[in-house]
DOMAR-414616 format. One record per residue (C-alpha): x, y, z; residue in one letter; residue number from 1. Coordinates in nm, 4 decimals, always signed. Layout:
(node (X; Y; Z); A; NUM)
...
//
This chain:
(node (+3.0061; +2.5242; -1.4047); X; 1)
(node (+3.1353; +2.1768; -1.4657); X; 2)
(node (+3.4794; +2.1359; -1.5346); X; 3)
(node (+3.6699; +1.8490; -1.7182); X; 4)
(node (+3.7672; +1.6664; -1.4303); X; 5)
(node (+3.4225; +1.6163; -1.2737); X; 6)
(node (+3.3112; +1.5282; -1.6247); X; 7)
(node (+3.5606; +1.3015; -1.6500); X; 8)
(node (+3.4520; +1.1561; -1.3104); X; 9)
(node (+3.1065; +1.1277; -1.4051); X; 10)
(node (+3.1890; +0.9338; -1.7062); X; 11)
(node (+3.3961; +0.6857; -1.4939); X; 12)
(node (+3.1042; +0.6514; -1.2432); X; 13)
(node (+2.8799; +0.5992; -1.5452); X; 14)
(node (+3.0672; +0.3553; -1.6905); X; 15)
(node (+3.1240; +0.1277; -1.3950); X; 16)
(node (+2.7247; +0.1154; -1.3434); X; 17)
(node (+2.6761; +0.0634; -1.6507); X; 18)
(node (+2.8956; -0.2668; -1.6324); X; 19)
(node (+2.7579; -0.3680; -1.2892); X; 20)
(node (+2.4008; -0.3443; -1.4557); X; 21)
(node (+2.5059; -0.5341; -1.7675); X; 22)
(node (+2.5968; -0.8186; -1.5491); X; 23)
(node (+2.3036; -0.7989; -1.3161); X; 24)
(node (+2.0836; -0.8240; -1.5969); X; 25)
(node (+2.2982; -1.1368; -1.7528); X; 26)
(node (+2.2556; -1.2778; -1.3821); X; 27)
(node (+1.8680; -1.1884; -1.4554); X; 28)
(node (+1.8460; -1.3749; -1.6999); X; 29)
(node (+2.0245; -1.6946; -1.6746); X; 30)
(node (+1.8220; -1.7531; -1.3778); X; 31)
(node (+1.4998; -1.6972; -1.5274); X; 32)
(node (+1.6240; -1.9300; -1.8160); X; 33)
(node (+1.7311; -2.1950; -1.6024); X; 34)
(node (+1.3322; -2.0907; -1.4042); X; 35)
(node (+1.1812; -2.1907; -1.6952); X; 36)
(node (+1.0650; -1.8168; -1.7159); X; 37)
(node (+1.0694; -1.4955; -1.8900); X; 38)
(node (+1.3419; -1.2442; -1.7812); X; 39)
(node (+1.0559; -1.0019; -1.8523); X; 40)
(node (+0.8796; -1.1269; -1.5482); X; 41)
(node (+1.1122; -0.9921; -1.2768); X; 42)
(node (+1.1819; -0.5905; -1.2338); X; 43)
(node (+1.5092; -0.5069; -1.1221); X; 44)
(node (+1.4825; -0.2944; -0.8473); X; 45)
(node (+1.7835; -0.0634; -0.7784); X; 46)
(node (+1.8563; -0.0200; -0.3563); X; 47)
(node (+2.0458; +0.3234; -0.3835); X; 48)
(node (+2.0109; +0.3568; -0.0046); X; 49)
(node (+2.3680; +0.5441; +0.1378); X; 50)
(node (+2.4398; +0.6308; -0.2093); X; 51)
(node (+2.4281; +0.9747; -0.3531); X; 52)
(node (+2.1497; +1.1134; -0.5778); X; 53)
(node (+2.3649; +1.1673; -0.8674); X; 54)
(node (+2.4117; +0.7562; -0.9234); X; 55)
(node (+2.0374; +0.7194; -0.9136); X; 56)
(node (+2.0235; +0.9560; -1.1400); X; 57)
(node (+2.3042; +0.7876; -1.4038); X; 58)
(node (+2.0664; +0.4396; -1.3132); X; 59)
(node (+1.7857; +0.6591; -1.4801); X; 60)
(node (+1.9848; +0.7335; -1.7634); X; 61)
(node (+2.0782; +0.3658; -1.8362); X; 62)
(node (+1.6752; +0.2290; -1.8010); X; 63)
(node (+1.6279; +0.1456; -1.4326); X; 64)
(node (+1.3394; +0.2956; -1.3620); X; 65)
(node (+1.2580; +0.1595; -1.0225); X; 66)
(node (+1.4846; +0.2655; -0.7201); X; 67)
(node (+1.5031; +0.1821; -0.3409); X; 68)
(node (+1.5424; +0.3521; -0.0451); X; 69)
(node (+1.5309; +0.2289; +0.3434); X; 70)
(node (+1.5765; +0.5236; +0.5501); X; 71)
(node (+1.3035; +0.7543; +0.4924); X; 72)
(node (+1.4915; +1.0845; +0.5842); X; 73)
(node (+1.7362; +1.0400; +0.3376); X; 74)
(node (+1.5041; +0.8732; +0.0838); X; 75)
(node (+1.3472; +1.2545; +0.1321); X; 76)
(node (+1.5877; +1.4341; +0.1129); X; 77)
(node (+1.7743; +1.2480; -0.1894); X; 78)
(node (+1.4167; +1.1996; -0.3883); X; 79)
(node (+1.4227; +1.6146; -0.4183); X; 80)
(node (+1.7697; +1.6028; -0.5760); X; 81)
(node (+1.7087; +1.3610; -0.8115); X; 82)
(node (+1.3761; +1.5302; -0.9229); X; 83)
(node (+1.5914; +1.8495; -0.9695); X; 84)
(node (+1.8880; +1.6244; -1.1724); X; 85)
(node (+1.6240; +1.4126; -1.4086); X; 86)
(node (+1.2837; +1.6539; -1.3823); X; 87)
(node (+1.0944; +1.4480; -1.6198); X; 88)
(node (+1.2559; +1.0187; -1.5684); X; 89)
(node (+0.9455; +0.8638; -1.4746); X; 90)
(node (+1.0929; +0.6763; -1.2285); X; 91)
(node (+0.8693; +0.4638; -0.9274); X; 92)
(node (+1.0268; +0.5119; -0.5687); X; 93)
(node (+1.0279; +0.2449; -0.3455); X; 94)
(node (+1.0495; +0.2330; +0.0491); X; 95)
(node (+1.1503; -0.0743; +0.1691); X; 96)
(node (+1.3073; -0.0332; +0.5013); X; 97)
(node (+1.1099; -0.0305; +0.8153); X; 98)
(node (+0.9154; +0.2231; +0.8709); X; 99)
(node (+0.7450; +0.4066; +1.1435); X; 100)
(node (+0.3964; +0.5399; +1.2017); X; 101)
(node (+0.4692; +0.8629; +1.2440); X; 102)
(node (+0.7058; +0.8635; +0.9262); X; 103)
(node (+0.3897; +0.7957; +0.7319); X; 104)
(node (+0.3214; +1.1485; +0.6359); X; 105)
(node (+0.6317; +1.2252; +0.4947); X; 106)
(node (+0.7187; +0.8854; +0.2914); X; 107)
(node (+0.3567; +0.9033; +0.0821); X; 108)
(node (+0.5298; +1.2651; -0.0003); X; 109)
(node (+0.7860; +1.1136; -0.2035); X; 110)
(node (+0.6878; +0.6939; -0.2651); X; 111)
(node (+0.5156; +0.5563; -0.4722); X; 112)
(node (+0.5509; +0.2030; -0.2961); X; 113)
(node (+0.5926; +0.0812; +0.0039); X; 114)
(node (+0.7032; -0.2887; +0.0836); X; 115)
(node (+0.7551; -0.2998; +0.4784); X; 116)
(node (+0.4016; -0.2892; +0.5632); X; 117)
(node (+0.4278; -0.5440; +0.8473); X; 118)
(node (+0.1232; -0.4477; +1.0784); X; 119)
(node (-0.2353; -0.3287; +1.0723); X; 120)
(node (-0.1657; +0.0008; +1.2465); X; 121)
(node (+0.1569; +0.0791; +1.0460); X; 122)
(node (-0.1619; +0.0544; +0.7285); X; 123)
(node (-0.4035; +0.2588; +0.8974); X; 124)
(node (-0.1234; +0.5383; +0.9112); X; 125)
(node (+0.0084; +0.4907; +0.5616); X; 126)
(node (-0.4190; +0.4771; +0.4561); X; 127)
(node (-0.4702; +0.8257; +0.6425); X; 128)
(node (-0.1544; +0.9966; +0.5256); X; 129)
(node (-0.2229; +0.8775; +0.1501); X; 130)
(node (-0.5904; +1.0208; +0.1852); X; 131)
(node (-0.4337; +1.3488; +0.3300); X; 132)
(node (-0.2266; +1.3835; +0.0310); X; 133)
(node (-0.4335; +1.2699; -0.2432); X; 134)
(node (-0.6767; +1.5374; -0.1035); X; 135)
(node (-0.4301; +1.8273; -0.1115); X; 136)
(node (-0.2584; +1.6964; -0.4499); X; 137)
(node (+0.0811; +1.5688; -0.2734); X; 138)
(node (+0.0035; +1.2930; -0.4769); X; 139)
(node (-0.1669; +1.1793; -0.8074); X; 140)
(node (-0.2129; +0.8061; -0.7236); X; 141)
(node (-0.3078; +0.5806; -0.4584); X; 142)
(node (+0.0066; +0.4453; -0.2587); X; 143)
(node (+0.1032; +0.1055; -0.3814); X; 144)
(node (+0.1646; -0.1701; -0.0822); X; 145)
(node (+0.3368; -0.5174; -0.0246); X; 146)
(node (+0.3102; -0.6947; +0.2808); X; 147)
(node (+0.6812; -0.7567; +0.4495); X; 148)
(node (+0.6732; -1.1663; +0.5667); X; 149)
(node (+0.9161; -1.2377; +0.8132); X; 150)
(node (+1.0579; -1.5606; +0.7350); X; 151)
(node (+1.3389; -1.5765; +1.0495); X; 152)
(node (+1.0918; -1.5287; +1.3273); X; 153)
(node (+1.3739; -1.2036; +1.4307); X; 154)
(node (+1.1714; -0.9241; +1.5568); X; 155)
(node (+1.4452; -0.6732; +1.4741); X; 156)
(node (+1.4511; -0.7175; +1.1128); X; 157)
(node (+1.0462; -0.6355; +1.0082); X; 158)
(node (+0.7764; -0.8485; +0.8360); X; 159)
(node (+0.4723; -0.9690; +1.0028); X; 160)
(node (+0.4503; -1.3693; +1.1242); X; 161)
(node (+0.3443; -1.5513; +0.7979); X; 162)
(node (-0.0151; -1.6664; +0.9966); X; 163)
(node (-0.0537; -1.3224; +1.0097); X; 164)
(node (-0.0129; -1.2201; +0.6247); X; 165)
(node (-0.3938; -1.3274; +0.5166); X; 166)
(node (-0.5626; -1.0950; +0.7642); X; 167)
(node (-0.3217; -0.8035; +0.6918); X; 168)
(node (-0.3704; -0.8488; +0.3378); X; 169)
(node (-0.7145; -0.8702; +0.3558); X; 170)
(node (-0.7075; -0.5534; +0.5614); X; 171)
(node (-0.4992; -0.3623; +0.2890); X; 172)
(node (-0.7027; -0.4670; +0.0342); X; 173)
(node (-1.0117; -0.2805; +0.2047); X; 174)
(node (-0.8669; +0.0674; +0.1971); X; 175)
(node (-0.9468; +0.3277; -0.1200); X; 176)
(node (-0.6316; +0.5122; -0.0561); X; 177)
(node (-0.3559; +0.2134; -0.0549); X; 178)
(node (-0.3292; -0.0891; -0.3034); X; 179)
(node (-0.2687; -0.4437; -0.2272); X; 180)
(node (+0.0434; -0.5392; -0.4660); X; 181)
(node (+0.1675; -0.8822; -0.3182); X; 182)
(node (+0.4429; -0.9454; -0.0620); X; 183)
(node (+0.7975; -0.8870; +0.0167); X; 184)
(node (+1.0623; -1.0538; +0.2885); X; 185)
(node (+1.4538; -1.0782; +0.3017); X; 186)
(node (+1.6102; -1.4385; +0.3238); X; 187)
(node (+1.7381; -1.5146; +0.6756); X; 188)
(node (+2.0950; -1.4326; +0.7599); X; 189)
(node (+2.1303; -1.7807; +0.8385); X; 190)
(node (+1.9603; -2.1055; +0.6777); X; 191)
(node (+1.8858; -2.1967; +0.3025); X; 192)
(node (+1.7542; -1.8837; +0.0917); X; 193)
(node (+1.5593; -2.1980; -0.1209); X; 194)
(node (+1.3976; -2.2752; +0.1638); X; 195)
(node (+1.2583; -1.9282; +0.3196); X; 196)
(node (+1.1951; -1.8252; -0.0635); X; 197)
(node (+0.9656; -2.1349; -0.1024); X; 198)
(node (+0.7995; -2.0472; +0.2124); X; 199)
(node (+0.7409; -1.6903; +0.0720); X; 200)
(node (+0.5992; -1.8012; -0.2392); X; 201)
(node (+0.3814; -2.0165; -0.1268); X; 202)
(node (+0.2232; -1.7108; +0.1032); X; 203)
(node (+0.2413; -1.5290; -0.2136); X; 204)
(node (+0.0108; -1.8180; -0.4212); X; 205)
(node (-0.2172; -1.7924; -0.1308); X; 206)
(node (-0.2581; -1.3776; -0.1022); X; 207)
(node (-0.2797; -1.3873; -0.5069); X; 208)
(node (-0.5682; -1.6499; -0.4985); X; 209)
(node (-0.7629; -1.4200; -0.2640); X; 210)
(node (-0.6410; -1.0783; -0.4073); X; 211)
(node (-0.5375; -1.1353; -0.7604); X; 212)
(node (-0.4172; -0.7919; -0.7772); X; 213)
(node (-0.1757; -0.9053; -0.4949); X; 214)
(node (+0.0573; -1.0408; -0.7969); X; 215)
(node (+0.4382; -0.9454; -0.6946); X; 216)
(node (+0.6564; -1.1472; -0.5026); X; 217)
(node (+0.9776; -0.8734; -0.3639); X; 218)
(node (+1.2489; -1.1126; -0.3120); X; 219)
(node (+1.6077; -1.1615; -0.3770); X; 220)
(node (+1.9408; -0.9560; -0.3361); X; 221)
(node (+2.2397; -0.9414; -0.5108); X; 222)
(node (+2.3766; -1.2823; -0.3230); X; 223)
(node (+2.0652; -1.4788; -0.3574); X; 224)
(node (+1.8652; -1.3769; -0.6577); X; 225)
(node (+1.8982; -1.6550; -0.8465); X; 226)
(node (+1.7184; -1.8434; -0.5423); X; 227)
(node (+1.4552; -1.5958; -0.5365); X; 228)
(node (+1.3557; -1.6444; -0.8707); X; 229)
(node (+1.3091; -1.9771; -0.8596); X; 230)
(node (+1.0868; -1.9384; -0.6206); X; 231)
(node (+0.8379; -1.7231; -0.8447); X; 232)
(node (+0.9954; -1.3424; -0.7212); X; 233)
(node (+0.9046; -1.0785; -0.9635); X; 234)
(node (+1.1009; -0.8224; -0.8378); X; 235)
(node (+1.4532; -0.8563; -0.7126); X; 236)
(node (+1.6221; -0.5684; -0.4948); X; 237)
(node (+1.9807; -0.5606; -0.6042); X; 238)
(node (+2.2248; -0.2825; -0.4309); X; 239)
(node (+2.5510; -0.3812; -0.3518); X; 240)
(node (+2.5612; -0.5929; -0.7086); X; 241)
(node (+2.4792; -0.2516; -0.8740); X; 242)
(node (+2.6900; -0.0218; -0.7069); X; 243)
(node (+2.9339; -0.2034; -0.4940); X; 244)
(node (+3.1090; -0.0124; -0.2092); X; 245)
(node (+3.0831; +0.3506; -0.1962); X; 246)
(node (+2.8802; +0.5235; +0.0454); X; 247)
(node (+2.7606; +0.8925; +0.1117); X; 248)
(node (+3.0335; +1.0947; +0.2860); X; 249)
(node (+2.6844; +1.2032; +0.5089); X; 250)
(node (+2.3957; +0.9542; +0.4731); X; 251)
//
């Protein structure tokens, strides 16, 4: 049974996402205005990764109806919650933290995209573990994919070498069970974001000439956005900006 004062909690915690997304979407906006494009062109994607269940599900309530995760065991875990909090939000899953191979059978469980597919064998596992559950109705859909660029040549943070996105692409775009969506990279730590986001989308213009399914561009957090959509990104991953510091008490 609920009693007043988590109610009265929950409407706080409603109310300050529902702020932080007002102004995310302002931020939206002005920079697609001052693009020259539509603020219909670029998805907000929420990152809810180390936060609990129950704010993904208020995000549903309020319209967001794509959310992040980057850790696949608590992506898991935290996906079953929110099914049993909002059975019937329609809401797309994302995984966009590295992943590895042998992850593969559990994250097509639960995603319906993944955007950290940085190498040809990390595909072939994500192609046979999509089959697998397609064929025993774990899932309705082929598994949507973006390739991860590195634009930093650092190892430890994911993304294939840019030379390398054609053939991966190409690759993806091969298999039955996964789909070829377009691309995704995080701006170095250090640098100009303008700079790597250019980069990106002109990998982007190439993989979309070749693929024209291939049409998003995942770029852009909540300290460079605005950068990433005037490069062309279609999809902007926005966390912190959303729902600022708090953190699971057990991630």
């Amino acid at each position: 049974m609920t009693s007043p004062s988590d109610t009265d909690t929950n409407g706080q915690r409603r109310a300050e996402i529902a702020e932080s997304l007002r102004e995310v979407r302002q931020r939206i906006d002005a920079a697609c205005r001052a693009a020259g494009r539509q603020a219909e062109e670029v998805e907000l994607l929420a990152v809810t990764k180390t936060f609990p269940a129950g704010d993904a599900a208020l995000l549903a309530d309020l319209g967001v109806t794509a959310l992040a995760e980057n850790r696949e065991q608590e992506a898991r875990t935290k996906v079953a919650e929110f099914d049993t909090l909002r059975p019937r939000a329609g809401v797309r899953w994302h995984m966009i933290g590295q992943l590895q191979r042998n992850k593969a059978r559990s994250v097509v469980r639960w995603a319906d995209v993944v955007e950290s597919v940085d190498s040809p064998r990390l595909a072939e596992a994500l192609q046979r573990a999509a089959g697998q559950a397609l064929e025993v109705g774990e899932r309705q859909d082929p598994l949507d994919a973006l390739v991860q660029v590195n634009l930093d040549e650092r190892t430890g943070r994911g993304g294939c070498a840019p030379e390398e996105v054609p053939r991966l692409a190409e690759m993806i775009n091969r298999m039955y069970e996964i789909r070829l969506r377009g691309v995704m990279a995080v701006a170095p730590l250090e640098g100009d974001p303008d700079v790597a986001f250019a980069t990106l989308s002109r990998i982007a213009e190439r993989v979309r000439h070749d693929f024209p399914e291939a049409e998003h561009i995942s770029a852009g957090m909540s300290g460079d956005l605005e950068s990433a959509v005037a490069h062309g990104s279609t999809r902007v991953r926005v966390g912190t900006g959303l729902l600022g510091g708090r953190r699971l008490v057990s991630p």
